[in-house]
Every structure is written in structure tokens, then in C-alpha cells.
C-alpha positions in Angstrom: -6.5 5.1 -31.8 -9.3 3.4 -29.8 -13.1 3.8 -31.5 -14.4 5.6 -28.0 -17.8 6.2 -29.7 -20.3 4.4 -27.7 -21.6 1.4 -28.7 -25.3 0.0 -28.7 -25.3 -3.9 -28.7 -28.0 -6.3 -28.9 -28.1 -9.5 -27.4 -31.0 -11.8 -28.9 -31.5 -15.1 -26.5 -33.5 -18.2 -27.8 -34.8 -20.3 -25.6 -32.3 -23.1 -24.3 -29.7 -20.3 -25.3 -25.8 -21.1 -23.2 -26.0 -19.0 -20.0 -22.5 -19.4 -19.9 -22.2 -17.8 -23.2 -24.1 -15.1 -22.1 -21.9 -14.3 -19.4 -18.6 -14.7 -21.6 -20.8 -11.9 -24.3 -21.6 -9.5 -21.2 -18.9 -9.6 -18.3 -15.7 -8.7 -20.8 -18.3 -5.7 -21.3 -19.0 -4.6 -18.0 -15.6 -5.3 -17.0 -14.5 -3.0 -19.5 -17.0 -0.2 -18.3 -15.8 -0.3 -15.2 -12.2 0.3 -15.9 -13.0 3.1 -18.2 -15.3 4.4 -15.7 -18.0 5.2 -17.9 -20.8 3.2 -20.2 -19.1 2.7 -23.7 -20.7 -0.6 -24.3 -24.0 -0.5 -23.6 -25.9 -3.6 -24.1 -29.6 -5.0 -24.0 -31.1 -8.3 -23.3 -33.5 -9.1 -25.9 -36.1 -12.0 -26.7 -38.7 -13.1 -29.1 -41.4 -12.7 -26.4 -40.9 -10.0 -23.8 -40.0 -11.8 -20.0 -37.9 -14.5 -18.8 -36.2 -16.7 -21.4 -35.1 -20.0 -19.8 -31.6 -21.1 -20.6 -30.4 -24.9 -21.3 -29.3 -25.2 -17.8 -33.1 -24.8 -16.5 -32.2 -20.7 -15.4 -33.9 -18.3 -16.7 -33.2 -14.6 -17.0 -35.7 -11.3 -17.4 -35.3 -9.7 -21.3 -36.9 -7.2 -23.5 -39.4 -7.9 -26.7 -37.1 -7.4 -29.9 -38.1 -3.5 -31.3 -40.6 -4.1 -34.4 -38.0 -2.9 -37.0 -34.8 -4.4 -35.6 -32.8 -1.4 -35.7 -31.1 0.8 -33.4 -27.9 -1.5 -32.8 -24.4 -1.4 -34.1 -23.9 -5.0 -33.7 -26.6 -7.9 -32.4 -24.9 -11.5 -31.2 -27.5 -14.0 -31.3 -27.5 -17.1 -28.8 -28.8 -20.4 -29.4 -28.2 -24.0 -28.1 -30.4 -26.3 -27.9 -34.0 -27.3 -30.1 -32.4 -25.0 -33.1 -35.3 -26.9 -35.7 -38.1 -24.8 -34.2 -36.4 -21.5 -35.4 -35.4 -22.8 -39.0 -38.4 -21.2 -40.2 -39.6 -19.0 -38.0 -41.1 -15.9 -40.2 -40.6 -13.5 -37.2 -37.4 -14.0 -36.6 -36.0 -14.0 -40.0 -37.5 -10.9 -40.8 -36.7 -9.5 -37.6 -32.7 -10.3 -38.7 -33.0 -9.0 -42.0 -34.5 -5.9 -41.4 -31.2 -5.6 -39.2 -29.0 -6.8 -41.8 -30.6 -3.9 -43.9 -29.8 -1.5 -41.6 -26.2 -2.5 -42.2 -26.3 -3.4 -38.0 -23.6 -6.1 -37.7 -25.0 -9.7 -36.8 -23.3 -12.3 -34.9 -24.0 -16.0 -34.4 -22.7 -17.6 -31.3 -22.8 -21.5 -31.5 -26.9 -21.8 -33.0 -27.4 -18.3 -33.5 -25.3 -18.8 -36.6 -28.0 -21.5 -37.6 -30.4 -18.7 -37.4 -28.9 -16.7 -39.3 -28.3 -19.2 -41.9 -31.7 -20.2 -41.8 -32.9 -16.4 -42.7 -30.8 -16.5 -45.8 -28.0 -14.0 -44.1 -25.3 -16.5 -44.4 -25.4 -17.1 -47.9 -21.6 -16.9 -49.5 -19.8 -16.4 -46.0 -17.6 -18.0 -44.0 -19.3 -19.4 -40.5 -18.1 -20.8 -37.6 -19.7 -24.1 -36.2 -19.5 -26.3 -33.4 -18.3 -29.4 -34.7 -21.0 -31.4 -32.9 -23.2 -29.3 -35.4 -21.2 -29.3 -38.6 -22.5 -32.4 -40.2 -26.2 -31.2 -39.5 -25.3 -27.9 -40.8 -24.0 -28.1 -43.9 -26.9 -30.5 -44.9 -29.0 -28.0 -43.8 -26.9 -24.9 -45.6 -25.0 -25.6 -48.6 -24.6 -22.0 -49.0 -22.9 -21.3 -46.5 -18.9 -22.1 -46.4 -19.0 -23.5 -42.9 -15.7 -24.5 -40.8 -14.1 -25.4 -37.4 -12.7 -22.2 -36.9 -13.2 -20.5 -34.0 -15.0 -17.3 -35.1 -14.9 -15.5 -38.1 -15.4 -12.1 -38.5 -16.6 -11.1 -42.4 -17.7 -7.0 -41.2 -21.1 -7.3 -41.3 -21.4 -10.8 -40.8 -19.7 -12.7 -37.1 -19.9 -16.0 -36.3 -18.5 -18.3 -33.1 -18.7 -22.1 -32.2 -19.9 -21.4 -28.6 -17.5 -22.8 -25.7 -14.6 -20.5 -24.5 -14.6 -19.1 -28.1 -16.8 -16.4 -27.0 -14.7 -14.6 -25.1 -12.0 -15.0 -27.4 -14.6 -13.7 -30.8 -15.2 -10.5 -27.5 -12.0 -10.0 -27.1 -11.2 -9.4 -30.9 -14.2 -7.1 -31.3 -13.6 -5.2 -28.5 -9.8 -4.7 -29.2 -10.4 -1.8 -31.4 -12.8 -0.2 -29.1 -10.7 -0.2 -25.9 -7.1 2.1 -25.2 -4.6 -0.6 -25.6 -3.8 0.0 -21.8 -7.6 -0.4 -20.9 -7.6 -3.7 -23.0 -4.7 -5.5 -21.4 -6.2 -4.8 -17.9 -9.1 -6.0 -19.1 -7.4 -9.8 -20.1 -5.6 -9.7 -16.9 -9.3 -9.2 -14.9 -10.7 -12.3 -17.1 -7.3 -14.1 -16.1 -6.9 -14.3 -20.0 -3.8 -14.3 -21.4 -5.0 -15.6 -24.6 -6.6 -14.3 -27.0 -6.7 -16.8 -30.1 -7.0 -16.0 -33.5 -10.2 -16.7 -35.1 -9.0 -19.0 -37.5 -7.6 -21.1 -34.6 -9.2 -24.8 -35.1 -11.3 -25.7 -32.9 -9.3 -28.6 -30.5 -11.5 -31.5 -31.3 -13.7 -31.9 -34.6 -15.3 -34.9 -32.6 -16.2 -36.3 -29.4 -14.0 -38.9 -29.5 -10.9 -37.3 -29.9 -7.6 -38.0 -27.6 -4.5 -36.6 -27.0 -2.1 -39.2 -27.3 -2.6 -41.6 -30.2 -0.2 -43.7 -32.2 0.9 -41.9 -36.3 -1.1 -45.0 -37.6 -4.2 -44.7 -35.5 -4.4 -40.9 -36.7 -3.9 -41.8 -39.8 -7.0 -44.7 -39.9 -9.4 -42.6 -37.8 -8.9 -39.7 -40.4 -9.7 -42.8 -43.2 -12.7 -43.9 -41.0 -13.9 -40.1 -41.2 -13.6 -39.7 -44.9 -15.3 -42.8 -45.7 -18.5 -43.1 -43.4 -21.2 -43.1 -45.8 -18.8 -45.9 -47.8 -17.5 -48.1 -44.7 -14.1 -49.5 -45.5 -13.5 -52.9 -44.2 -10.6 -52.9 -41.3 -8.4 -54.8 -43.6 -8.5 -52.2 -46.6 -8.0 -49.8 -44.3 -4.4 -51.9 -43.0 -4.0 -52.3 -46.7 -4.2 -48.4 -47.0 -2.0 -48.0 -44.4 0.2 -50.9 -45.2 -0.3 -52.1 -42.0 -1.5 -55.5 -40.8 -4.9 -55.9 -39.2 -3.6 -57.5 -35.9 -0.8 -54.8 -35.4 -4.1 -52.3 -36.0 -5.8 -53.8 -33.2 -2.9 -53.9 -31.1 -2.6 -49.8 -32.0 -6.2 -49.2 -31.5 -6.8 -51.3 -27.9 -3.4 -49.3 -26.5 -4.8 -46.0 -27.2 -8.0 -45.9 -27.2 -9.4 -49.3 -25.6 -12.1 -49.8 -28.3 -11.2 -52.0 -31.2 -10.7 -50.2 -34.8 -14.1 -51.9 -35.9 -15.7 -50.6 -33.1 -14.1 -47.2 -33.3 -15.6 -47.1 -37.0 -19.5 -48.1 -35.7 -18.8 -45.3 -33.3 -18.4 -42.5 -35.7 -20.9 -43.7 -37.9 -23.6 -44.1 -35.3 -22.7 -40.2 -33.7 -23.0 -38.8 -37.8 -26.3 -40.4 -37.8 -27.4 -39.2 -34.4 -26.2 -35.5 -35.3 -28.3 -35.9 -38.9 -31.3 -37.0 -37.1 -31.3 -34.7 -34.3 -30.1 -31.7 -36.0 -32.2 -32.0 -39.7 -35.5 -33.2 -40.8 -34.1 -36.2 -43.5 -35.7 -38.8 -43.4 -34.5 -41.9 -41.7 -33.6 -43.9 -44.5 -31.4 -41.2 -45.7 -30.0 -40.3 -42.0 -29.4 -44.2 -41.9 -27.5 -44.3 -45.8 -25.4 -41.2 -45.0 -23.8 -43.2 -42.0 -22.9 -46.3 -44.0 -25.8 -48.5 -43.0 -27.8 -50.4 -46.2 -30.0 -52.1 -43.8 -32.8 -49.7 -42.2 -33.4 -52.5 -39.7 -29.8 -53.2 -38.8 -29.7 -49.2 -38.6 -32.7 -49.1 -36.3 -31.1 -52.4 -34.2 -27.3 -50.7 -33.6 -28.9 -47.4 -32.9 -31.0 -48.5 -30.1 -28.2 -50.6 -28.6 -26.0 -47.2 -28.6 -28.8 -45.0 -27.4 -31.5 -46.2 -26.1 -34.3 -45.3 -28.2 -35.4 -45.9 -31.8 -33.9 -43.2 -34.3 -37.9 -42.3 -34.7 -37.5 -41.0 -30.9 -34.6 -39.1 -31.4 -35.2 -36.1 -33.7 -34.4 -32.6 -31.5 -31.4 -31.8 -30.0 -32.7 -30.9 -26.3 -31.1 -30.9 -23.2 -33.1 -34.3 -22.3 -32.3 -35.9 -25.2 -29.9 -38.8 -25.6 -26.0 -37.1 -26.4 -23.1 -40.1 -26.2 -23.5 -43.4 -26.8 -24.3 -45.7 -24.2 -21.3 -47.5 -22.3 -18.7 -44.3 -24.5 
């Protein structure tokens, strides 16, 4: 039996916030109005300061001043993106999210907005989806919180979603039990969805440099690479590991991926320290020994060659700011 009771959702934008997710939160919504013929979901933009709130892609879109007490909502997704350090402590907001925890209204992060919830102590003993390009940052950040590379979680009172095309997928589950089951399938054939993945689907790639066809070995020495970055192996323990010889590694490594494995290594521990610097405030000697590097000034050196700046001109993750490594 479908919940028909209406529905009063929230949706809290920060500024840089995905306007794609923002269409994957509202159009499964309207759609689904529409077929019923009538306003069970009824939804409202909302923002920290009442007008537009400008979006990562340089859009911006008219929304509301959150209500002083943050009540009055069944459920409230949150979107963030971009420049998530200028919310970690931002009083107003936390508050804001409590008082709508209290009111047992449920809360759900999409891609930063779980950040912010983190951040105002919400998180604590749950389960949270993140982006992987965020996980390292985030559990620095919040050791409390048991976060993963599943697509969404859903905990009750507590929702989470990496961002990407896992939105509609984390709409899709919610709105499930709120729809006729006749109602819901139209609605997946109007979104051309025939989908619908579990939440604890992994995300497909738990790093940028992740390819689709790649020799048992190579696997096998990238997954070693990832488990040792802050301890760098040299390539021929890692053959020794593997019981593999160094040559036939590079022969492995230059097939599938072009790069040598030495170079594949760098790689990974140059993006970890790039996430660390642009996603928390450690300093940069820290940022520098948690990628593998003992040498600040060699740190410094390598980073500049992958990205163009000094790592002291690369701490917020903004639109404008430096994302892959030069010549990846």
C-alpha cells in the first residue's frame, strides 16, 4: 500500500551546490505529480540567504530563506559541491540542521551536503555515503562517522548519496514507497530508467584513474599501491609481493595503462595529497607525510610539476581550482 499522505520536502542549496543534482532531486518529483494528477510531493527551494544561489556551473536559481526553527518538513536533502571548508563551522547552519534533526524531520546529504551534516555532529555513529574523490578528506575530517563508497544509504532518519547519477537512484528508493506500484514504473520509464540500483551498490570507480580493462597483476599492484601510500613500496617489493618480475610489471603496466608502475604510484600519491589539501585544513607537512613524501621540498617540487601551483595555493576545492594532474 502506497504512503499517499502528502509530503513536505526541503531542499537546502549551498552555494556551488550540482545543478544537475538538483534536477535529478526535483524532476522524478514533478514527474510523479503529474502522473498522479495531483501535488503529493511538494517541495521548496531553500537557502541560507533568501534570493538566487549560484550553482558550480556559474547558474543561479531564485530560493527561499531557511524558516528560523527548521521545521515543518518531513524530509530536507541538502546540496553541496564545491568550497565545502566554509560551511565546516558555520553556527547557522548547524543549528539550523539540528533543530531539524530534533524535530525527528529526516535529513539527507547529497555528495557535500553529507559533509554538512557531518560537520554539525548529525553523522556521528552512521553509515554515509561519499564521493570517492572526497573520502580521503572526509574521514580525516570525521572519524565518527563510518563513511563508504556506497551509493546512498538510507539509516531512517539519517540519508546520504555520493552525488552523480546516484541521485536519482537514492529518489527512486525513497519515493518507492510513496508511489502506486503502477505510478512508479511509469514514472522509471518517463526518466528512461530502467535501473534502480541498490544503495549498497559500489560506486564504479573509487579513483580517477581507474580503467576497465587491466591485466590480474596490474589489479593486484594498484590495490598494493593504494594500501601503502603514506609507506611507498619500492616497485621491486611490490614484484616481490606479487612474485612477479619488475620488467614483466612494466611490460603489464605500459600495455594497459601507458604510464609506468612507478609513475602510476607518484600519481596516486600526488591526487591523496591534493584531496588532503583541498578538502581539510592539515597542515602541509602532514598533507605532504600522509602521501609518502619525507621531503617537504621534494613534496612542494613534484606537486608543482603535477599542478601547477605550490601546495600553499591549492587549499579549497572550487570550480577554478586545479582538479587532475597536468599531462593525466
Amino acid at each position: 500500500m502506497a504512503d499517499q499522505r502528502i509530503a513536505r520536502i526541503g531542499v537546502l542549496l549551498l552555494p556551488k551546490f550540482s545543478f544537475a543534482q538538483l534536477g535529478l532531486v526535483t524532476e522524478p518529483l514533478f514527474i510523479a505529480n503529474w502522473l498522479l494528477g495531483e501535488h503529493r510531493f511538494q517541495w521548496q527551494l531553500l537557502a541560507l540567504e533568501p534570493g538566487p544561489v549560484g550553482a558550480s556551473s556559474g547558474l543561479s536559481i531564485a530560493a527561499e530563506a531557511v524558516p528560523d526553527d527548521g521545521r515543518g518538513f518531513d524530509i530536507i536533502f541538502i546540496i553541496a559541491s564545491f568550497e565545502l571548508k566554509l560551511f565546516s563551522d558555520h553556527a547557522r547552519l548547524h543549528n539550523w540542521l539540528r533543530c531539524a534533526a530534533d524535530a525527528n524531520t529526516i535529513l539527507c546529504g547529497i555528495e557535500g551536503g553529507t559533509e554538512a551534516l557531518a560537520a554539525a555532529g548529525l553523522l556521528h555513529g552512521y553509515c554515509a555515503a561519499v564521493h570517492w574523490d572526497n573520502l580521503d578528506g572526509f574521514r580525516e575530517l570525521y572519524a565518527d562517522v563510518d563513511a563508504c563508497l556506497d551509493l546512498y544509504t538510507d539509516d531512517g532518519r539519517r540519508m546520504s548519496c555520493a552525488g552523480g547519477t546516484a541521485v536519482l537512484d537514492l529518489m527512486l528508493h525513497w519515493m518507492r514507497p510513496r508511489l502506486e506500484r503502477d505510478i512508479f514504473n511509469q514514472l522509471k520509464h518517463h526518466l528512461i530508467e530502467p535501473r534502480a540500483r541498490r544503495g549498497r551498490s559500489q560506486q564504479g570507480a573509487n579513483a580517477a584513474e581507474a580503467h576497465d580493462v587491466m591485466h590480474p597483476l596490474v589489479l593486484q599492484a594498484i590495490e598494493l599501491m593504494r594500501e601503502t601510500v603514506e609507506e611507498p613500496l619500492s616497485i621491486s617489493a611490490i614484484g616481490q609481493r606479487l612474485d612477479i618480475s619488475v620488467r614483466q610489471l612494466e611490460r603489464h603496466f605500459h600495455r594497459d595503462i601507458r604510464v609506468s608502475p612507478s609513475q602510476y604510484y607518484l600519481h596516486l600519491r600526488i591526487a591523496r595529497a591534493h584531496r588532503l589539501l583541498q578538502q581539510t585544513d592539515l597542515p602541509i607537512a602532514e598533507v605532504a607525510a600522509a602521501a609518502g613524501f619525507r621531503s617537504l621540498e621534494h613534496f612542494s617540487r613534484i606537486y608543482r610539476q603535477h599542478y601547477g601551483c605550490p601546495p600553499s595555493h591549492d587549499r579549497l576545492q572550487t570550480p577554478q581550482a586545479p582538479s587532475i594532474p597536468r599531462g593525466h
